[in-house]
N, CA, C and O atoms as a Maestro MAE file, in Angstrom:
{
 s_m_m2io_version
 :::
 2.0.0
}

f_m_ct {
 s_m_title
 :::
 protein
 m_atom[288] {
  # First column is atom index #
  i_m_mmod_type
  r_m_x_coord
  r_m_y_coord
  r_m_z_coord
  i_m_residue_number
  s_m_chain_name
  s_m_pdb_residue_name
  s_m_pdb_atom_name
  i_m_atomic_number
  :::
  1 25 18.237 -73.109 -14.602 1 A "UNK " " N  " 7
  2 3 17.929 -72.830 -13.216 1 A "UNK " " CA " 6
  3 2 17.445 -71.387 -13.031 1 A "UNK " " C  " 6
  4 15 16.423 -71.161 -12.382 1 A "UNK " " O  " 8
  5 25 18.048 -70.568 -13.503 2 A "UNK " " N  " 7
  6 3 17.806 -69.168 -13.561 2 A "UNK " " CA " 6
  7 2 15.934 -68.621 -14.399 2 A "UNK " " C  " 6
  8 15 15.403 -67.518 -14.277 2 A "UNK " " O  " 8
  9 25 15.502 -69.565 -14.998 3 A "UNK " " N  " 7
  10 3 14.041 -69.244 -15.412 3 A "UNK " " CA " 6
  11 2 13.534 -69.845 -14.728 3 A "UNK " " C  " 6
  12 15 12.558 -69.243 -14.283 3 A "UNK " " O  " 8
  13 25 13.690 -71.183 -14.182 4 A "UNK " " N  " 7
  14 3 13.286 -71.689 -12.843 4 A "UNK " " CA " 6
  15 2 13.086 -70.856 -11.699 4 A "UNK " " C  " 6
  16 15 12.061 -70.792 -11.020 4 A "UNK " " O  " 8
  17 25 13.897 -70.373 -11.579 5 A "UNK " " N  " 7
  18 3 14.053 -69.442 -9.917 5 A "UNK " " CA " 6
  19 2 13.181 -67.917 -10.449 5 A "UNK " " C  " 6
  20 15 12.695 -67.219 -9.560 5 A "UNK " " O  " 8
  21 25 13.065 -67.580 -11.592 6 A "UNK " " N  " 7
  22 3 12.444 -66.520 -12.092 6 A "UNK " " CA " 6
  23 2 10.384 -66.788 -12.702 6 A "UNK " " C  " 6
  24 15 9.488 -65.956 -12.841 6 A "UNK " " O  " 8
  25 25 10.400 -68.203 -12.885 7 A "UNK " " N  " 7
  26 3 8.951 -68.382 -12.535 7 A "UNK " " CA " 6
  27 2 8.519 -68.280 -11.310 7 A "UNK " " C  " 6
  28 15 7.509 -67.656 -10.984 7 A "UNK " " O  " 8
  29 25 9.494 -69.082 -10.323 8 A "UNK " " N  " 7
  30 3 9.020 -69.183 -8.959 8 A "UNK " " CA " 6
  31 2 8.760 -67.224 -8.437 8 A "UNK " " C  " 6
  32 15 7.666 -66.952 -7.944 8 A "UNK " " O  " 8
  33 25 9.504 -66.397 -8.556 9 A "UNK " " N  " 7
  34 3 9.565 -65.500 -8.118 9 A "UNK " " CA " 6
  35 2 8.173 -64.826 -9.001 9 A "UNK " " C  " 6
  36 15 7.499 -64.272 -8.133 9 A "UNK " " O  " 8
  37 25 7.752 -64.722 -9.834 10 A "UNK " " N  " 7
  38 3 6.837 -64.256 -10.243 10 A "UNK " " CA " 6
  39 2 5.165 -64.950 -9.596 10 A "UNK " " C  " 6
  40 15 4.064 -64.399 -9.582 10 A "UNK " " O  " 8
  41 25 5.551 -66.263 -9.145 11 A "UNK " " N  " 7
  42 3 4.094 -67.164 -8.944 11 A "UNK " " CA " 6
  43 2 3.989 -67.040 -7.803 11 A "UNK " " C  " 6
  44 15 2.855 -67.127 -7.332 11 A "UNK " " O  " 8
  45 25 4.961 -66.823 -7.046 12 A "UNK " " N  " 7
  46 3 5.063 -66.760 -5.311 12 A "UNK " " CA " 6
  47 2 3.796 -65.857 -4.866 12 A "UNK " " C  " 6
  48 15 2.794 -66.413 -4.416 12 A "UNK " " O  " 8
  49 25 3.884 -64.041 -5.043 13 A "UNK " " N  " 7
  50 3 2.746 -63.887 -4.458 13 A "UNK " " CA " 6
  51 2 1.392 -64.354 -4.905 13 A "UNK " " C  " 6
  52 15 0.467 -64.241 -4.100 13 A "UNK " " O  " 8
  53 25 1.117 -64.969 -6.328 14 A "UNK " " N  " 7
  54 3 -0.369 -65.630 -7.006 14 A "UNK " " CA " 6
  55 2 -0.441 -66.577 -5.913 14 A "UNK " " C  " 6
  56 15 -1.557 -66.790 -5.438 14 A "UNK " " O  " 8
  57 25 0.448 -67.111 -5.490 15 A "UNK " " N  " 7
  58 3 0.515 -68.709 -4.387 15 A "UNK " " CA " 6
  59 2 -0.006 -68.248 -3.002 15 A "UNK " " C  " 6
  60 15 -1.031 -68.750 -2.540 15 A "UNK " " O  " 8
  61 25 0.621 -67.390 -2.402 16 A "UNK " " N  " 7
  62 3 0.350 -66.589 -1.323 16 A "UNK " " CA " 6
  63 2 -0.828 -66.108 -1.421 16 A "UNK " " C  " 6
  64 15 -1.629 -66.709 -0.704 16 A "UNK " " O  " 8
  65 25 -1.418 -64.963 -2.233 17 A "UNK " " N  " 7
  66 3 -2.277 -64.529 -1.864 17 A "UNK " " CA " 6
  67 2 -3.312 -65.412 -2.198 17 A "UNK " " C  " 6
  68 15 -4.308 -64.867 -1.722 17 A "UNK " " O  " 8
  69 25 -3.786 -66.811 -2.918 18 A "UNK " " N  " 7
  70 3 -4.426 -67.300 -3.187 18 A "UNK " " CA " 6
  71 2 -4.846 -68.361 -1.622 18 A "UNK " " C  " 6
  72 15 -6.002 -68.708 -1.380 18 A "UNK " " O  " 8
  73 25 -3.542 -68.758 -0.652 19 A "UNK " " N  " 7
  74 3 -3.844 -69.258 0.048 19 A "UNK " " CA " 6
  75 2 -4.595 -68.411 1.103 19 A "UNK " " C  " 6
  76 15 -5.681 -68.894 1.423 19 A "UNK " " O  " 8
  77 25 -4.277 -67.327 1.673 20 A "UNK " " N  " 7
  78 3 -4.599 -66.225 2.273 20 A "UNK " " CA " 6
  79 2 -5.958 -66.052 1.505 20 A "UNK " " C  " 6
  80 15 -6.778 -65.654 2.332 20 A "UNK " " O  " 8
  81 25 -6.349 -66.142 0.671 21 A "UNK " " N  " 7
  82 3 -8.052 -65.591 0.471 21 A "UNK " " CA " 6
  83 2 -8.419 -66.795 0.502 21 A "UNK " " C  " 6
  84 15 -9.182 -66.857 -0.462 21 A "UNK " " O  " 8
  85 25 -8.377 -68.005 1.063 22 A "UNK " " N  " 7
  86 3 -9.346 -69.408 1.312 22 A "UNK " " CA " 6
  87 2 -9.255 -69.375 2.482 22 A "UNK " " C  " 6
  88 15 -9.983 -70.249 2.951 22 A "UNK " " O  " 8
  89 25 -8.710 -68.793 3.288 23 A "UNK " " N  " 7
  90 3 -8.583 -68.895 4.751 23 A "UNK " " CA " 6
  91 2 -10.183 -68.317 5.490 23 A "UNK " " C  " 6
  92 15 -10.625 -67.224 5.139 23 A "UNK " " O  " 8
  93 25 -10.772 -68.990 6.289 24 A "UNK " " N  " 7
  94 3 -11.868 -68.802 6.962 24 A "UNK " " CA " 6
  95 2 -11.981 -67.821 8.336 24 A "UNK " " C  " 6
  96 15 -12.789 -66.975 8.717 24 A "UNK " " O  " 8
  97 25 -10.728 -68.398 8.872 25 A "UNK " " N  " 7
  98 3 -10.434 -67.530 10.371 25 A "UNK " " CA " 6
  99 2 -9.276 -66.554 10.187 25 A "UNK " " C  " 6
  100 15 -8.668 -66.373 9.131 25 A "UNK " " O  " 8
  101 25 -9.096 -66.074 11.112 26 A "UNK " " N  " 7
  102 3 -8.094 -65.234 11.473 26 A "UNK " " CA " 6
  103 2 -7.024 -66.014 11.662 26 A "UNK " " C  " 6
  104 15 -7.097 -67.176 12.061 26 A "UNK " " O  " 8
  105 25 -5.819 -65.326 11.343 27 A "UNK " " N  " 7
  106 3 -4.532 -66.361 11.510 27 A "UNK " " CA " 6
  107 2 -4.101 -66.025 12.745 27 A "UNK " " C  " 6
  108 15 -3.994 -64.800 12.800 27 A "UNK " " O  " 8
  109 25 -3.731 -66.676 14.011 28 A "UNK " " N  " 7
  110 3 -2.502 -66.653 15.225 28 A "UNK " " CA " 6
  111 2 -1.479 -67.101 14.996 28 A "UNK " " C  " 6
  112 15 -1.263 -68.233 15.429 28 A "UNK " " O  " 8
  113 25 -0.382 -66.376 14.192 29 A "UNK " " N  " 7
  114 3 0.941 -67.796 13.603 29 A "UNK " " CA " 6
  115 2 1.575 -67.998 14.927 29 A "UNK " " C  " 6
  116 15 1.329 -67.161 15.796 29 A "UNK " " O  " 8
  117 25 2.193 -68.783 15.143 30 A "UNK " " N  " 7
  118 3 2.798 -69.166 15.785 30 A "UNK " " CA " 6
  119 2 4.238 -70.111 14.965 30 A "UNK " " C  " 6
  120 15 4.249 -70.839 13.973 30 A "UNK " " O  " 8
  121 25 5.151 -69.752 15.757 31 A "UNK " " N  " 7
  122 3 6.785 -70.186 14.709 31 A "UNK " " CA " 6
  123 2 6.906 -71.645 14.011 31 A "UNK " " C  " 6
  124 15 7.879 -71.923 13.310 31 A "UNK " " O  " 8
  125 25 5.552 -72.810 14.321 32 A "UNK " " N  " 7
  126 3 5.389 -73.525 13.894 32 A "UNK " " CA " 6
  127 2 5.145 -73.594 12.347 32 A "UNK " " C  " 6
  128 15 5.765 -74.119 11.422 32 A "UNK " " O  " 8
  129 25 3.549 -72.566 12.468 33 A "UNK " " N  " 7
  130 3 2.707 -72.365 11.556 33 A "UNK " " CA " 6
  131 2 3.648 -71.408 10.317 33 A "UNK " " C  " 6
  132 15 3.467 -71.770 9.155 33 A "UNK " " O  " 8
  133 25 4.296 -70.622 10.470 34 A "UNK " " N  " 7
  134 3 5.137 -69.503 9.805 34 A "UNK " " CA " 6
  135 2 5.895 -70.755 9.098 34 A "UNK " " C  " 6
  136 15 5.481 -70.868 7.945 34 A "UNK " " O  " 8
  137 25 6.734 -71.592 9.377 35 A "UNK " " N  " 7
  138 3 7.512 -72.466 8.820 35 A "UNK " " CA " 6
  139 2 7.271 -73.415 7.780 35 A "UNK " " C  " 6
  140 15 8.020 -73.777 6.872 35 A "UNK " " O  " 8
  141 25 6.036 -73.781 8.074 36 A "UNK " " N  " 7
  142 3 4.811 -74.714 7.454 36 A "UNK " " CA " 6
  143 2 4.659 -73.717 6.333 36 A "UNK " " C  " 6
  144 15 5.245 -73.996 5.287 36 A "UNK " " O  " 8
  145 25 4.051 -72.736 6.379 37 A "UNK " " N  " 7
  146 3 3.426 -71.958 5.563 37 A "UNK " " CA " 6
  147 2 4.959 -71.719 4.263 37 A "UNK " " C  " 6
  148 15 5.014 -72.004 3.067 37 A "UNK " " O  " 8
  149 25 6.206 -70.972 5.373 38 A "UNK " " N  " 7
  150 3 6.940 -70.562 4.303 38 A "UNK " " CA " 6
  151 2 7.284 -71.784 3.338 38 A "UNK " " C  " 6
  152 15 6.951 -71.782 2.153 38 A "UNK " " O  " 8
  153 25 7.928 -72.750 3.902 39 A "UNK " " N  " 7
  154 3 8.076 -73.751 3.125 39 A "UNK " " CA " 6
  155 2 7.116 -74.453 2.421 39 A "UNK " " C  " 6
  156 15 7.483 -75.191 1.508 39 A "UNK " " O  " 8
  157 25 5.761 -74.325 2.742 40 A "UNK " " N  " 7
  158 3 5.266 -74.792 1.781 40 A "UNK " " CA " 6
  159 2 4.666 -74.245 0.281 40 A "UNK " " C  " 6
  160 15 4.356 -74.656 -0.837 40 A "UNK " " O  " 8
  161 25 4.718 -73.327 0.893 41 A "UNK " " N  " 7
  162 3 4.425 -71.926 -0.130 41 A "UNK " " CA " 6
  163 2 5.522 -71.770 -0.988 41 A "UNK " " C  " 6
  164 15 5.182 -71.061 -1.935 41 A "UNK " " O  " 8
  165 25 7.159 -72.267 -1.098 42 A "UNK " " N  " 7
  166 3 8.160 -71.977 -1.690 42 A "UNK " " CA " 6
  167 2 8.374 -73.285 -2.216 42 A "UNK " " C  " 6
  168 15 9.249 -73.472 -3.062 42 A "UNK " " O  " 8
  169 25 7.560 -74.321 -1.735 43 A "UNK " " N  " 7
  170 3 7.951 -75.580 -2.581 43 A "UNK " " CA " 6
  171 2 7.088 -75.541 -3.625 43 A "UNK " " C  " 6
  172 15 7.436 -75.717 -4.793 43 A "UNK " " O  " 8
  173 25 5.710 -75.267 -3.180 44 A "UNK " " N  " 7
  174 3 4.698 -75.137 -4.327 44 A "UNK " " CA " 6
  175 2 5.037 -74.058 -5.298 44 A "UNK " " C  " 6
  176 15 4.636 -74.189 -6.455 44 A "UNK " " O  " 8
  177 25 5.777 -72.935 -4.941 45 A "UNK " " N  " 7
  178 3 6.086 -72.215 -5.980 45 A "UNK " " CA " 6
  179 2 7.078 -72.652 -7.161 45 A "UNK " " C  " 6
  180 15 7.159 -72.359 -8.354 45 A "UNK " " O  " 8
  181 25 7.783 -73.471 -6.310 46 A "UNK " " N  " 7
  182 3 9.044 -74.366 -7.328 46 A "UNK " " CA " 6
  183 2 8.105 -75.253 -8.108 46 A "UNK " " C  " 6
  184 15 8.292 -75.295 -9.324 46 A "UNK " " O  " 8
  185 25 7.131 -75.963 -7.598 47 A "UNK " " N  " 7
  186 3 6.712 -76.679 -8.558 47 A "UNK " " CA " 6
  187 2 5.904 -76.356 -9.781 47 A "UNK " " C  " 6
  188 15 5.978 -76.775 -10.936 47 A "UNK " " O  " 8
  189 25 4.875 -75.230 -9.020 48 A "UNK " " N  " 7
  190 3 4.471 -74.584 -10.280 48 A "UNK " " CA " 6
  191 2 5.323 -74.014 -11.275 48 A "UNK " " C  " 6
  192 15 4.937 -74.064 -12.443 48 A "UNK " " O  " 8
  193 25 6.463 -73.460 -10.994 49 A "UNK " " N  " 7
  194 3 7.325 -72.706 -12.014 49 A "UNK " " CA " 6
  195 2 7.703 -73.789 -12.904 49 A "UNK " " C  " 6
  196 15 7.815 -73.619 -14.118 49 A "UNK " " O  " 8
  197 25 7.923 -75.016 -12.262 50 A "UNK " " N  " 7
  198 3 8.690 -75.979 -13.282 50 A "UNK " " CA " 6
  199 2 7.697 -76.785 -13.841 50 A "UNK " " C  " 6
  200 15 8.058 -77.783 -14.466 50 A "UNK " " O  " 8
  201 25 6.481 -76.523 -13.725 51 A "UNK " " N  " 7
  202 3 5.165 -77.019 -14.859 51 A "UNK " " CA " 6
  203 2 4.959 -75.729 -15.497 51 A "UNK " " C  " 6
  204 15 4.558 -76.043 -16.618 51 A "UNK " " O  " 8
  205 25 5.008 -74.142 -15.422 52 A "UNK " " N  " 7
  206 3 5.340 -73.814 -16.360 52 A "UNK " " CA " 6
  207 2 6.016 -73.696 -17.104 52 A "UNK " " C  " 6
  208 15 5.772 -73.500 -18.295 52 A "UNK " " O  " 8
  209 25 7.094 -73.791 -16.559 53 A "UNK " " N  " 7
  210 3 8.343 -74.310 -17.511 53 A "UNK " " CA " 6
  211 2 8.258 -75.206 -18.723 53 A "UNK " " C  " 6
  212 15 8.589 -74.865 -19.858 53 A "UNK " " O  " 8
  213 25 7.787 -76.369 -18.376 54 A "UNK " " N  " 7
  214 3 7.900 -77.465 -18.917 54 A "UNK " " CA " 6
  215 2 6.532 -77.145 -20.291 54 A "UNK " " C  " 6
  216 15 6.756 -77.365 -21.481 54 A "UNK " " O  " 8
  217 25 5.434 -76.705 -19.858 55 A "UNK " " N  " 7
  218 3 4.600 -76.674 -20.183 55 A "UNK " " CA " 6
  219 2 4.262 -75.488 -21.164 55 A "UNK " " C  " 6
  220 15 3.479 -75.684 -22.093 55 A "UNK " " O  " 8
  221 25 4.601 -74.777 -21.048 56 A "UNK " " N  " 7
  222 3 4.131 -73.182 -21.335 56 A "UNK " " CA " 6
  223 2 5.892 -72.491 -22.218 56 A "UNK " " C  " 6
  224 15 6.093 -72.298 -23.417 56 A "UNK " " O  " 8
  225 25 6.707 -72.318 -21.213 57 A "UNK " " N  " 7
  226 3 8.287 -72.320 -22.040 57 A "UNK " " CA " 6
  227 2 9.197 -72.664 -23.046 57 A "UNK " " C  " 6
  228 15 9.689 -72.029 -23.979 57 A "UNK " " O  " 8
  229 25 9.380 -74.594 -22.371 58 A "UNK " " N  " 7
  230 3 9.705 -75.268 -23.716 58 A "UNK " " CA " 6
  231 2 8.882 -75.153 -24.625 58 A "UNK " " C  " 6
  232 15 9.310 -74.355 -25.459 58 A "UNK " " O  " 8
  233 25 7.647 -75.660 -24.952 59 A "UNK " " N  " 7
  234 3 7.258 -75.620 -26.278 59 A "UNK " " CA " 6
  235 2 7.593 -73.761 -27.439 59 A "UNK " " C  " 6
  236 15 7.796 -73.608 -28.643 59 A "UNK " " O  " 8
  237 25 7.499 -72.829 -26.374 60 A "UNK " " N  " 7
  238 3 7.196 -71.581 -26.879 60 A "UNK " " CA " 6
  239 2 8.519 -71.316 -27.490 60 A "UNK " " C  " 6
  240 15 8.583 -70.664 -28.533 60 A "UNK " " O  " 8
  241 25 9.468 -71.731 -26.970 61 A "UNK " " N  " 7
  242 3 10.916 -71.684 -27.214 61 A "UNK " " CA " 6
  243 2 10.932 -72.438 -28.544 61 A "UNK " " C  " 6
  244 15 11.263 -71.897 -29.598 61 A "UNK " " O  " 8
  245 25 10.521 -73.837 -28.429 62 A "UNK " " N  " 7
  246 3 11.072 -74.721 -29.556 62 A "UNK " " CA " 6
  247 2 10.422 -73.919 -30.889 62 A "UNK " " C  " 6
  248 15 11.101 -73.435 -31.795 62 A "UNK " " O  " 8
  249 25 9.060 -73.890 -30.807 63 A "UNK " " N  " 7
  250 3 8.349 -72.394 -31.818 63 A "UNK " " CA " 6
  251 2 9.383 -71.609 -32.353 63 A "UNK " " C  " 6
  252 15 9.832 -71.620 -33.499 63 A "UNK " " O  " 8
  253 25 9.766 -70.799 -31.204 64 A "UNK " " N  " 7
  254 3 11.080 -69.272 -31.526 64 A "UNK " " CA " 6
  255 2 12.160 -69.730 -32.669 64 A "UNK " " C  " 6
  256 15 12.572 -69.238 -33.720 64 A "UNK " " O  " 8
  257 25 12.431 -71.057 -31.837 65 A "UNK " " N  " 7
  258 3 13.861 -71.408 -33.030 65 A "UNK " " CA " 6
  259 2 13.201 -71.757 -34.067 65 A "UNK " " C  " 6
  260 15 13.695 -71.174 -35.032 65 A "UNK " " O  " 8
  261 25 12.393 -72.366 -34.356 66 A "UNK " " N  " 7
  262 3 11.447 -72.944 -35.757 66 A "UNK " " CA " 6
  263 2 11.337 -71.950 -36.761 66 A "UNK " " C  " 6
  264 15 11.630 -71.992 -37.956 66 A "UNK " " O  " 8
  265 25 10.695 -70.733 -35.812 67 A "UNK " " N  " 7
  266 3 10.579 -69.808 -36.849 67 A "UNK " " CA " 6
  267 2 11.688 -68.808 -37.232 67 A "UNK " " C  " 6
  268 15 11.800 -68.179 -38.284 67 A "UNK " " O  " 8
  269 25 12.578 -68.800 -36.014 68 A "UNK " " N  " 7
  270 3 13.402 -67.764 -36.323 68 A "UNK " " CA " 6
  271 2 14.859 -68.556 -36.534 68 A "UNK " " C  " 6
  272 15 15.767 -68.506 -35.704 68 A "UNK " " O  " 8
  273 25 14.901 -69.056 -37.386 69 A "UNK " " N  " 7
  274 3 16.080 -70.412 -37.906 69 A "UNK " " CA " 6
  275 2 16.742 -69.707 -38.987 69 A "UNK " " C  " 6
  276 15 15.947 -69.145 -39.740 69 A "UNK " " O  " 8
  277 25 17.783 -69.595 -39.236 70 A "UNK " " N  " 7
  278 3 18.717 -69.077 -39.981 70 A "UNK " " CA " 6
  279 2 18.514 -69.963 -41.159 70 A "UNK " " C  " 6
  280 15 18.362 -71.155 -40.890 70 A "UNK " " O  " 8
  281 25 18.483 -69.630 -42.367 71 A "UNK " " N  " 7
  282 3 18.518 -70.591 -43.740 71 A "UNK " " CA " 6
  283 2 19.250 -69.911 -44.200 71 A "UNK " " C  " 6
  284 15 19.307 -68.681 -44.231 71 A "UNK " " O  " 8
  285 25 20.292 -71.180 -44.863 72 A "UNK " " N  " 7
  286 3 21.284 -71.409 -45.675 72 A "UNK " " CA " 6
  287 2 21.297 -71.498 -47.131 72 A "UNK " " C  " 6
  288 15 22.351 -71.725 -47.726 72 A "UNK " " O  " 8
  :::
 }
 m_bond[287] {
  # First column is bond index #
  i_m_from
  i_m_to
  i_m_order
  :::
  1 1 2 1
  2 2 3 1
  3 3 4 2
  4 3 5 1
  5 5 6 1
  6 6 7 1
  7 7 8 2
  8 7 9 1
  9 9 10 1
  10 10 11 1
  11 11 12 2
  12 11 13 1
  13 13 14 1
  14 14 15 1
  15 15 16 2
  16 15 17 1
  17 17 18 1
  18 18 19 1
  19 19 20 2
  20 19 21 1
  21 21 22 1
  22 22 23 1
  23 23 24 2
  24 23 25 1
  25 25 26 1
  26 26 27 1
  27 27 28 2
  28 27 29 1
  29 29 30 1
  30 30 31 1
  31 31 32 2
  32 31 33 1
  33 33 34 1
  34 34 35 1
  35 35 36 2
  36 35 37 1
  37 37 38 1
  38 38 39 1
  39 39 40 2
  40 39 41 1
  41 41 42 1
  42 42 43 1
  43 43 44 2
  44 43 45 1
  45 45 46 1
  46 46 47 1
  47 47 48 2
  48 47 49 1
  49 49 50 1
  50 50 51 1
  51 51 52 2
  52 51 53 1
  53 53 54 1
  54 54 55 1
  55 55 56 2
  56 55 57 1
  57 57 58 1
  58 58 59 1
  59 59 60 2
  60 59 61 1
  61 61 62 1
  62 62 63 1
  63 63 64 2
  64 63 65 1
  65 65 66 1
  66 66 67 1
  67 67 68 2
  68 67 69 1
  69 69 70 1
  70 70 71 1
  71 71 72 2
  72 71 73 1
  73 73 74 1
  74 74 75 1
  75 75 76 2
  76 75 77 1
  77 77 78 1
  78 78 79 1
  79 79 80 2
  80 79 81 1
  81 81 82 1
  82 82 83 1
  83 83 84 2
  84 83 85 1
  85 85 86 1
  86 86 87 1
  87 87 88 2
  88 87 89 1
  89 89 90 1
  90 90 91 1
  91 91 92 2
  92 91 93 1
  93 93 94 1
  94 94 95 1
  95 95 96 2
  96 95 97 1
  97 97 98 1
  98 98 99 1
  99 99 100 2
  100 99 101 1
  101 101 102 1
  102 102 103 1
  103 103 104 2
  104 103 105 1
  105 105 106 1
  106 106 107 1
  107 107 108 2
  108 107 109 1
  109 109 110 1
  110 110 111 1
  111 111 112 2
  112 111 113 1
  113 113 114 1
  114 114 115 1
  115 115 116 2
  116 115 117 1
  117 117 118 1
  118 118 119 1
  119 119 120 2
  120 119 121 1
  121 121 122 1
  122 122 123 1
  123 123 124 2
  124 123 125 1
  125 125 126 1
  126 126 127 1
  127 127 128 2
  128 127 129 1
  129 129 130 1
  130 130 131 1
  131 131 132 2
  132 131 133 1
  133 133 134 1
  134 134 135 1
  135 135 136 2
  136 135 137 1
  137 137 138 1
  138 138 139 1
  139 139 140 2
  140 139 141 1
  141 141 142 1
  142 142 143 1
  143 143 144 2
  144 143 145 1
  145 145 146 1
  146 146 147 1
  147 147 148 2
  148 147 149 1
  149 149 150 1
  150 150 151 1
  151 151 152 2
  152 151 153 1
  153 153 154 1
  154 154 155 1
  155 155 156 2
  156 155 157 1
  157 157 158 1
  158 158 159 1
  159 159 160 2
  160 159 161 1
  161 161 162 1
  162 162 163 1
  163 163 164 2
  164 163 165 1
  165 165 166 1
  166 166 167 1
  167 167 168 2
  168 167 169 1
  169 169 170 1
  170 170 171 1
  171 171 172 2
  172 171 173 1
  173 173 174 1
  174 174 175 1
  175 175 176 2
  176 175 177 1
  177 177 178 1
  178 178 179 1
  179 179 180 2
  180 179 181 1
  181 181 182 1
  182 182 183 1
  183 183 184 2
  184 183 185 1
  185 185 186 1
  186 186 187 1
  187 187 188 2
  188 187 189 1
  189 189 190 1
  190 190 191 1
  191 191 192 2
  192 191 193 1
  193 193 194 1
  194 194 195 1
  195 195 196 2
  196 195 197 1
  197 197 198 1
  198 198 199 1
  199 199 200 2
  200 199 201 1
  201 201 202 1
  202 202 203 1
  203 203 204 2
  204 203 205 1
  205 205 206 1
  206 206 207 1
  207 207 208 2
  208 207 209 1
  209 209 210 1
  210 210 211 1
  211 211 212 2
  212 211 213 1
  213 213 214 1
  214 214 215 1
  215 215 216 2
  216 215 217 1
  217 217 218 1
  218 218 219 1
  219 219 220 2
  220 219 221 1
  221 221 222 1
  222 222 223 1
  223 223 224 2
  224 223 225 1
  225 225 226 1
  226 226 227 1
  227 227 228 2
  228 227 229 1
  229 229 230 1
  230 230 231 1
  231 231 232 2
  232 231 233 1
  233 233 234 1
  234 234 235 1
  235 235 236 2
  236 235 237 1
  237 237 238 1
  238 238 239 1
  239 239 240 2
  240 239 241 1
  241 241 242 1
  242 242 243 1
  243 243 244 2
  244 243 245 1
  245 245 246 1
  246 246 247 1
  247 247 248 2
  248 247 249 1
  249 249 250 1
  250 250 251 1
  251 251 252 2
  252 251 253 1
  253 253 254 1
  254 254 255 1
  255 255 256 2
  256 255 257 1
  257 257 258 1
  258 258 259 1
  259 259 260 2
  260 259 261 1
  261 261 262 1
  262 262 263 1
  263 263 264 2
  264 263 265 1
  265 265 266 1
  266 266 267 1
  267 267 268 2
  268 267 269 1
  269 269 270 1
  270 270 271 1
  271 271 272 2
  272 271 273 1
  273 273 274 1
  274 274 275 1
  275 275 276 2
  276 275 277 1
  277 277 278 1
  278 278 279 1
  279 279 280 2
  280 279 281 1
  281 281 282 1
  282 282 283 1
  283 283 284 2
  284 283 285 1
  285 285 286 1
  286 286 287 1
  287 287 288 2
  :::
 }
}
């Protein structure tokens, strides 16, 4: 959980500022729009973290122990 919550925290502003530079108009938030945005911006960050995770982590990990394996 803890590299989980530590991808998300690293991808969050790539997520943010990526939505913010496709934007066409000017934003008026309104407490609707702020809610929408935060949450969706923090779910997508969870998800990306846990496809890098999955993707990019495990394998790099399973590598680490491969090579760095204690012989007997």
């Amino acid at each position: 959980m803890a590299r989980l919550t530590y991808g998300a925290y690293l991808l969050h502003p790539i997520i943010i500022f990526g939505f913010l530079r496709t934007k066409k108009i000017l934003f008026h938030w309104t407490y609707p729009e702020m809610v929408m945005f935060t949450c969706g911006s923090v779910v997508l960050s969870y998800i990306a973290a846990l496809l890098l995770s999955v993707f990019i982590e495990g394998p790099t990990m399973g590598l680490e122990k491969a090579i760095l394996r204690k012989k007997k």
